[in-house]
Backbone bond lengths (Angstrom), bond angles and torsions (degrees), N, CA, C in turn:
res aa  C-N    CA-C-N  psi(-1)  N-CA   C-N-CA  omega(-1)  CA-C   N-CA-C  phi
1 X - - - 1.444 - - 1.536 111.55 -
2 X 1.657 129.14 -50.21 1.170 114.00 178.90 1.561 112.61 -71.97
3 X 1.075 130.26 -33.52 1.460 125.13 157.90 1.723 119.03 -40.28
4 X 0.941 131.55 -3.43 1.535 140.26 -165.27 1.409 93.13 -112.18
5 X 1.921 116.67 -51.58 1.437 107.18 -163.98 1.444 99.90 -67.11
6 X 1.621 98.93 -46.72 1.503 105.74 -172.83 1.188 127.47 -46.66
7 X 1.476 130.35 -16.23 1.501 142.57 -168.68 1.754 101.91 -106.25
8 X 1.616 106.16 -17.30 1.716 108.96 -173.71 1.710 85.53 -86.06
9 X 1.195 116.90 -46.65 1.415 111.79 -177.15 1.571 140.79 -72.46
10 X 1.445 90.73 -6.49 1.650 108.90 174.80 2.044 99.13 -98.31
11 X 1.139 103.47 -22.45 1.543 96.16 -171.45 1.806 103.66 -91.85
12 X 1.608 119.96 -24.05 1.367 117.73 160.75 1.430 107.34 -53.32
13 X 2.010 124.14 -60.83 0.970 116.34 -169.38 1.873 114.62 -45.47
14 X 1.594 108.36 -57.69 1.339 102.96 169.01 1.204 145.45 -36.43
15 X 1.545 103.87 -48.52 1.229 106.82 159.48 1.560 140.71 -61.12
16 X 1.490 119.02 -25.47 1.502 137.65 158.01 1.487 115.26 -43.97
17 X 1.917 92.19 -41.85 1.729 100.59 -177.93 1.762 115.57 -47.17
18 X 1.181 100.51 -53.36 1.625 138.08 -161.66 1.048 96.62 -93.33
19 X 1.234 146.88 21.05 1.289 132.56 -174.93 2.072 92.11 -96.08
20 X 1.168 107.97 152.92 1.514 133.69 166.78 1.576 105.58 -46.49
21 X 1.647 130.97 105.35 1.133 129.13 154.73 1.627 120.14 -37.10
22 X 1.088 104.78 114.51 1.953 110.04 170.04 1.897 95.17 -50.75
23 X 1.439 91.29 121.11 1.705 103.12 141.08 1.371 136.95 -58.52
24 X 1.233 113.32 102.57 1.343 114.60 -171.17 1.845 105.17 -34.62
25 X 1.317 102.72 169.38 1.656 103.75 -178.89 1.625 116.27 -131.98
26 X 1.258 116.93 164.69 1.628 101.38 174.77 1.343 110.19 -114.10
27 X 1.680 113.22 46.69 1.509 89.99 -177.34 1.498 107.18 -95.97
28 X 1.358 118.10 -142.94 1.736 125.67 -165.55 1.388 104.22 -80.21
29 X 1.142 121.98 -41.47 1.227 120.73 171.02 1.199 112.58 -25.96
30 X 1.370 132.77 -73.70 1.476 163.21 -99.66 1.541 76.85 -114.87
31 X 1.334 115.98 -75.17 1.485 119.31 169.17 1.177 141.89 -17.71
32 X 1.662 103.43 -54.79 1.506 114.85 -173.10 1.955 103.07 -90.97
33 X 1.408 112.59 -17.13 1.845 114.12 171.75 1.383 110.70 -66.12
34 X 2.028 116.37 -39.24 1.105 116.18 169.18 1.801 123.08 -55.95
35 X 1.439 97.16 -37.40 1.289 95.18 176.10 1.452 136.84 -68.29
36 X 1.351 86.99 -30.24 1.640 103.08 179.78 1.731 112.49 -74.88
37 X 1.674 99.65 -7.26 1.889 104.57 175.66 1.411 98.08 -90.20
38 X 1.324 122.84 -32.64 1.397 122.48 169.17 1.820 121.90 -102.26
39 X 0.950 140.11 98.80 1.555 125.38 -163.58 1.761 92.59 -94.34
40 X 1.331 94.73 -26.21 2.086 107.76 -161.94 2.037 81.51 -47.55
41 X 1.220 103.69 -59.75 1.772 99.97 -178.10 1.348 116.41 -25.25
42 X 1.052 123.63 -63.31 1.504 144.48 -169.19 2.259 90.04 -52.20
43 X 1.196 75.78 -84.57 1.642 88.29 -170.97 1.389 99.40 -36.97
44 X 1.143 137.79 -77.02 1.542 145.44 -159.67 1.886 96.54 -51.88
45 X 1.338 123.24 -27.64 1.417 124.90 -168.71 1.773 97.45 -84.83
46 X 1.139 101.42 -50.77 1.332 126.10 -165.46 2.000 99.38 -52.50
47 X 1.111 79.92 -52.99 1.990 92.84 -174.87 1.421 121.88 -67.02
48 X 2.058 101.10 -23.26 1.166 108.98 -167.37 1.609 110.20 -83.97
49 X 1.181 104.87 -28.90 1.639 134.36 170.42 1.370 100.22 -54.98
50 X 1.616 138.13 -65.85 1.573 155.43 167.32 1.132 109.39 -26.37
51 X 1.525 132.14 -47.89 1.221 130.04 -123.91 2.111 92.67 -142.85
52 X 1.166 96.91 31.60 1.566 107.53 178.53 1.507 90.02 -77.72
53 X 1.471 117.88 169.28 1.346 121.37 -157.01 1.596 136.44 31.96
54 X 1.260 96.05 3.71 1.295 95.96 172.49 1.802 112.03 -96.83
55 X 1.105 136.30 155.01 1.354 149.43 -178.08 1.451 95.38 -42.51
56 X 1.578 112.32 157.71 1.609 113.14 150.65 1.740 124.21 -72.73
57 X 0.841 108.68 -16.57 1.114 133.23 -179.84 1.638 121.89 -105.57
58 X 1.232 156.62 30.43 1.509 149.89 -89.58 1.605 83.98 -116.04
59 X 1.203 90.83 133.08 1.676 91.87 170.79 1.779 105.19 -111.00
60 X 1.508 134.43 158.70 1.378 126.23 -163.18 1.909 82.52 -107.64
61 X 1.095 110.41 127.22 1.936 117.84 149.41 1.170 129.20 -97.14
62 X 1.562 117.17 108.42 1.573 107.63 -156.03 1.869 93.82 -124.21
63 X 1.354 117.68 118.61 1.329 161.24 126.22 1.640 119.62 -12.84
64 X 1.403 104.04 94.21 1.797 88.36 158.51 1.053 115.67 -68.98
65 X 1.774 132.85 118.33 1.527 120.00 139.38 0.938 144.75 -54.86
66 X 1.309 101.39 -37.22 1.610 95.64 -168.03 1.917 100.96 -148.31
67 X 1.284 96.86 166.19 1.432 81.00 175.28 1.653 116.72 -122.40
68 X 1.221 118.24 -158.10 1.635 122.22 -179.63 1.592 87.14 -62.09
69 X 1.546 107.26 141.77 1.574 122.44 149.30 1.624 113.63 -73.09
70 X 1.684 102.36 130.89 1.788 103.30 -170.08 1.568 121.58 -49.88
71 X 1.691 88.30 -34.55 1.674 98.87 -165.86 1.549 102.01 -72.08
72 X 1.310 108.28 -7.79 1.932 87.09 -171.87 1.599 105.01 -106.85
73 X 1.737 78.45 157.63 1.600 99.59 -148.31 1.834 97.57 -60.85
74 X 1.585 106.51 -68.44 1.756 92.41 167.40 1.453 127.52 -79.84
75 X 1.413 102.53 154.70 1.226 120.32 -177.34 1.885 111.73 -102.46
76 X 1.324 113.33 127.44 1.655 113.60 -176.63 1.695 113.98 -117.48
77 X 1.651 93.38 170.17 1.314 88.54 179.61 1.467 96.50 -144.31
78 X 1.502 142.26 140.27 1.051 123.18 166.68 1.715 97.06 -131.24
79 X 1.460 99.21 148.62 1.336 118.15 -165.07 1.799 108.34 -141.11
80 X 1.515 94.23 125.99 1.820 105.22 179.39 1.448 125.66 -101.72
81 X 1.357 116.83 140.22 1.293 108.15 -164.41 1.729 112.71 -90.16
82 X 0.931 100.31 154.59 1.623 99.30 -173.85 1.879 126.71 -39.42
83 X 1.362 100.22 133.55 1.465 100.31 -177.66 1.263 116.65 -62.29
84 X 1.306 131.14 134.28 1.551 116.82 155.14 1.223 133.35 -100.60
85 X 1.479 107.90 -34.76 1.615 134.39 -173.25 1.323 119.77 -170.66
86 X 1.388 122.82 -160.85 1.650 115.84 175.98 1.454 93.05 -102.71
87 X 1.505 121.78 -7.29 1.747 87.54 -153.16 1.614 78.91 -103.97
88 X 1.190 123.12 24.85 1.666 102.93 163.69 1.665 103.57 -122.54
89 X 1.399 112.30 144.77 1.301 115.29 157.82 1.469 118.79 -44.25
90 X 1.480 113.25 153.13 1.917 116.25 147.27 1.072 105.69 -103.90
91 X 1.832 100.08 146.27 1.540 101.50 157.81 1.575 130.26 -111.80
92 X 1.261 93.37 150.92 1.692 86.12 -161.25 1.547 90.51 -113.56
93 X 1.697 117.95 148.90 1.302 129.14 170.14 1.463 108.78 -114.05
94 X 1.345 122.71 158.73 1.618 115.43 -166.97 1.600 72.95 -156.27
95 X 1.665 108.68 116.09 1.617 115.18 154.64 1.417 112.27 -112.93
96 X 1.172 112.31 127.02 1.785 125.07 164.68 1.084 117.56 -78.38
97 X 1.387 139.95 113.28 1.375 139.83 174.05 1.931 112.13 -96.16
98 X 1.256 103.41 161.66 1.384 101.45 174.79 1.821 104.16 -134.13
99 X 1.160 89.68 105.41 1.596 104.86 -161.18 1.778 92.97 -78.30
100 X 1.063 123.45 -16.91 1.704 110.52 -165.20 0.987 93.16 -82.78
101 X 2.014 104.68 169.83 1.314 109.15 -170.75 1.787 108.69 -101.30
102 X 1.613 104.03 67.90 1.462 99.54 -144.32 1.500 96.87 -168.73
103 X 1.456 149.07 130.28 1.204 158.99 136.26 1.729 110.76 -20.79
104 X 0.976 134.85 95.01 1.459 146.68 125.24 1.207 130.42 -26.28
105 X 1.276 133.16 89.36 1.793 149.57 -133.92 1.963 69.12 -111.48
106 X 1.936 112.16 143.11 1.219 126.02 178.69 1.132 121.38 -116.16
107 X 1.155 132.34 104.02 1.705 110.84 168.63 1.630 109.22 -92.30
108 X 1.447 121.98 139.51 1.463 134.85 165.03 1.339 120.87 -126.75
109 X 1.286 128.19 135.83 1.592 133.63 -140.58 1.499 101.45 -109.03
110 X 1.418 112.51 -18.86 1.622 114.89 171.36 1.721 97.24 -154.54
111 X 1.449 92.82 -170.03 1.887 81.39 -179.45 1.563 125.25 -97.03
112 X 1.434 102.24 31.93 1.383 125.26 -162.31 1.866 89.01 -98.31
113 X 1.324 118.17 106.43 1.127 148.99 -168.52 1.625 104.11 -67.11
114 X 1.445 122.15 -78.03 1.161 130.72 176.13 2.146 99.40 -143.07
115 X 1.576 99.85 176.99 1.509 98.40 177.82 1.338 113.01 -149.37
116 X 1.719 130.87 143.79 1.271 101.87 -175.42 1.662 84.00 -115.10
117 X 1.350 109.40 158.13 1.765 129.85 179.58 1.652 95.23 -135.25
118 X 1.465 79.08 137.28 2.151 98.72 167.10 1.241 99.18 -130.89
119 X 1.408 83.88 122.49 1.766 104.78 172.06 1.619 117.74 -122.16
120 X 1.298 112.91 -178.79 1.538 105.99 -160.49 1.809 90.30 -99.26
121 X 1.330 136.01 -179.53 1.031 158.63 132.43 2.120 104.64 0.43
122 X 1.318 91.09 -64.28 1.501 101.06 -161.99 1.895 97.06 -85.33
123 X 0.993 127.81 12.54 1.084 111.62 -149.26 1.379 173.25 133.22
124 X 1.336 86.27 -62.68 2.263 120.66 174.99 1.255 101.83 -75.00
125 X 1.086 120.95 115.79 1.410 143.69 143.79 1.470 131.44 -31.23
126 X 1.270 119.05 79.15 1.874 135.95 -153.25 1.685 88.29 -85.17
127 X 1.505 135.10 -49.47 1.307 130.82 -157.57 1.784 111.47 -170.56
128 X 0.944 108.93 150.26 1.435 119.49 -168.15 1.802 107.79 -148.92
129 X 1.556 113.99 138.43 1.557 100.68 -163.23 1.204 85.09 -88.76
130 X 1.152 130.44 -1.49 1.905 120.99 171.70 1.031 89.48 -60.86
131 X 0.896 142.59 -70.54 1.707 142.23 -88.89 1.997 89.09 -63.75
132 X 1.883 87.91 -51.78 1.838 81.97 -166.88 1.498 109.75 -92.96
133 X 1.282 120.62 40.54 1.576 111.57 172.36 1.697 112.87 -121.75
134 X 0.970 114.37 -179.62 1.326 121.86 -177.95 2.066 109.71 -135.97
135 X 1.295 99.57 119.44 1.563 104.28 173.71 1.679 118.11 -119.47
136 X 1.242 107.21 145.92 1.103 109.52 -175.77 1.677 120.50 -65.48
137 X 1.018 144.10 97.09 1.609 154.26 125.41 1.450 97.69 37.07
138 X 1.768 151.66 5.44 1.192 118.43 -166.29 1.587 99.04 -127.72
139 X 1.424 113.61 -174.21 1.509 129.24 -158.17 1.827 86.26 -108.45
140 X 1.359 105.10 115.93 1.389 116.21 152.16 1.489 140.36 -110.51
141 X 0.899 127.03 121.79 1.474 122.30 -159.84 1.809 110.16 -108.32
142 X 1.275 148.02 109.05 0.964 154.52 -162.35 1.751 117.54 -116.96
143 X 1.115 103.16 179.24 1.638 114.61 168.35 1.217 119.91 -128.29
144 X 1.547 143.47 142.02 1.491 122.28 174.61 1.943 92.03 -118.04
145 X 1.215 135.46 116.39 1.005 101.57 -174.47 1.596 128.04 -76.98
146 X 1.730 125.03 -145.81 1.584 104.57 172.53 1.711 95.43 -85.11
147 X 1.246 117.64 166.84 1.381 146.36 165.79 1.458 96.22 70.98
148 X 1.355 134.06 13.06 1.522 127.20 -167.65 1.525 108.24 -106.72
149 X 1.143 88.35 156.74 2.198 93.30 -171.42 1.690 100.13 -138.70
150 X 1.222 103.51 127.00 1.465 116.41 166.71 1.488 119.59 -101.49
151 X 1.288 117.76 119.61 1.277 142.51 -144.89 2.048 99.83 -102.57
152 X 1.188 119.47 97.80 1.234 123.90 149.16 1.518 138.41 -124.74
153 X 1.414 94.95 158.93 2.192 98.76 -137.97 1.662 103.35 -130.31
154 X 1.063 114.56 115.06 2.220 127.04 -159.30 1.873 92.78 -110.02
155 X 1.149 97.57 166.70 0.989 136.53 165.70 1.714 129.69 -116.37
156 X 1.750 112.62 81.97 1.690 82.50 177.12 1.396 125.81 -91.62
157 X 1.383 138.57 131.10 1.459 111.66 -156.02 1.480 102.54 -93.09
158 X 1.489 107.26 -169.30 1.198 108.71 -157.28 1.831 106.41 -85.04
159 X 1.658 116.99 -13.41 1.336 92.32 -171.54 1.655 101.94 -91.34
160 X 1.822 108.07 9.42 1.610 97.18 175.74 1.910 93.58 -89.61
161 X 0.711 123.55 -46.34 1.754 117.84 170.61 1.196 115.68 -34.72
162 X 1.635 119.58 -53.97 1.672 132.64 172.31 1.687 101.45 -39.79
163 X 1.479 132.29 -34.35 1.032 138.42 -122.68 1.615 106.92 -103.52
164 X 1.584 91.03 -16.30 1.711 95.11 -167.82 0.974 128.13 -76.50
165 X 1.226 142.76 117.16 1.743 133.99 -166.31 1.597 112.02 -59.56
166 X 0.924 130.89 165.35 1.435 144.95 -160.80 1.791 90.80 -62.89
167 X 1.193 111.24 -55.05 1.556 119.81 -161.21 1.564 116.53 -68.63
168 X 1.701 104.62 10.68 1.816 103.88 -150.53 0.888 142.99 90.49
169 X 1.425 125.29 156.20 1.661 121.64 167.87 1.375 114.68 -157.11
170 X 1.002 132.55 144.16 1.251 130.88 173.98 1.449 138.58 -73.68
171 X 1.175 130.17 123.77 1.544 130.05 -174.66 1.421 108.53 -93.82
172 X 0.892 136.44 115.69 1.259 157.00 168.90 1.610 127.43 -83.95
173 X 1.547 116.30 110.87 1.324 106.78 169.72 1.301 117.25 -129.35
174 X 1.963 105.24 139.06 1.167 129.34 -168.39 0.869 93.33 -108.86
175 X 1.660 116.27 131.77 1.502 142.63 151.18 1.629 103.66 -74.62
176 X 1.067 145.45 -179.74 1.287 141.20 -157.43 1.683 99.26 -153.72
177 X 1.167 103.53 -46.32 1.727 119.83 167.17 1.229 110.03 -22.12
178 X 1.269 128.37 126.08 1.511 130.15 146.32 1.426 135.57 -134.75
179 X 1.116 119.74 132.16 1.665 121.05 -135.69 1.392 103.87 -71.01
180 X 1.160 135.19 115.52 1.370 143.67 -147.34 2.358 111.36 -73.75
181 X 1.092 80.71 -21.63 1.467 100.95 -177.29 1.695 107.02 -84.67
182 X 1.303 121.53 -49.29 1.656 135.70 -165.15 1.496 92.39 -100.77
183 X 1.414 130.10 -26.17 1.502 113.96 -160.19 1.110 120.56 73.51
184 X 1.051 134.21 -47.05 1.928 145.42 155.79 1.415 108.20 -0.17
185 X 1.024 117.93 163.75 1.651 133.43 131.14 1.739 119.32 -58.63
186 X 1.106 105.14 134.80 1.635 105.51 179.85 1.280 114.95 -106.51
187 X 1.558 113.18 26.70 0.967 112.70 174.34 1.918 106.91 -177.33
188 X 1.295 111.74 146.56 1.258 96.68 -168.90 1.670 100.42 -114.59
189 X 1.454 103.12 149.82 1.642 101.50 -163.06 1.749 111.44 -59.53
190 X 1.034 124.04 168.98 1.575 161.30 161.95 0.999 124.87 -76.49
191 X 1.866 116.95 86.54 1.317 94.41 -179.02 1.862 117.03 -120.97
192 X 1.030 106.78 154.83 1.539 120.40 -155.57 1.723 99.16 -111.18
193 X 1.429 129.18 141.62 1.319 134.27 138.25 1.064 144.45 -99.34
194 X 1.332 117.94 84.02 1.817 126.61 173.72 0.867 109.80 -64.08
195 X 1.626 103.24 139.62 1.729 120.49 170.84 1.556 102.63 -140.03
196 X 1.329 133.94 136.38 1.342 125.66 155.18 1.094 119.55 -88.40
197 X 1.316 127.86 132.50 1.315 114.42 -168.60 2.058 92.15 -150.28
């Protein structure tokens, strides 16, 4: 008897050998594995769909909104470097000046310096250069002196640019500083209007 199974089970194995290769197939499956070797497809389709009425070529037009608030002690400027495309980042520079004729004592609540955020029209929060960093948790206390400017330098990448709705959005920059004497902000944010167009 085990000689019987044993001979049913050597002639299945054989037969498995010899069995007819499956024809590959074209269904979704097949489709969605290709995709997942390429995702750039997806995205590049995805964006191309987004970005109807916009130029082949999209150039970004960016808008002062708003300007420095009088009462605060520094005064900023933030400035973007020319668009080229999506698949490159911009860089944005944000200098703080201290226009008084007088040293500016700092308080900072982590070591997160200043931040820029793009938000839509209404609000919602599309990207933040926090979002992917990590700062240390501690109390720093600084000086800015008079006529002196502290110089900080972002990265926005390209899928927060991809990101902007047809109508704009606003870039936002946070100084982090707060004037150690008033408690205040020492500076009131920066705000910018992007449009691709």
């Amino acid at each position: 008897m085990w000689v019987h199974v044993s001979l049913v089970l050597l002639a299945g194995q054989l037969l498995g050998c010899f069995a007819m290769e499956a024809q590959p197939s074209n269904n979704a499956a097949d489709i969605r594995a290709d995709v997942a070797k390429h995702p750039e497809v997806i995205y590049s389709a995805n964006l191309a769909t987004k970005l109807k009425g916009i130029k082949e070529k999209p150039s970004l037009k960016v808008e002062k909104v708003s300007t420095n608030d009088l009462k605060s002690q520094l005064k900023g400027e933030l400035t973007l470097e020319s668009f080229v495309d999506f698949k490159q980042a911009v860089n944005a520079k944000l200098v703080i000046h201290n226009p008084a004729p007088h040293a500016i004592s700092l308080r900072y609540h982590s070591g997160m310096t200043a931040d820029l955020v793009l938000t839509t029209e209404q609000g919602q929060r599309l990207w933040a250069w926090s979002d992917d960093m990590m700062f240390t948790q501690a109390l720093r206390d600084t000086q800015l002196a008079s006529a002196e400017s502290l110089v900080v330098a972002f990265a926005i990448p390209s899928k927060a640019l991809a990101g902007i709705p047809i109508e704009g959005a606003y870039l936002e920059a946070h100084f982090s500083g707060i004037e150690l004497q008033s408690g205040l902000p020492a500076m009131a944010p920066i705000v910018l209007l992007l449009k691709l167009e």
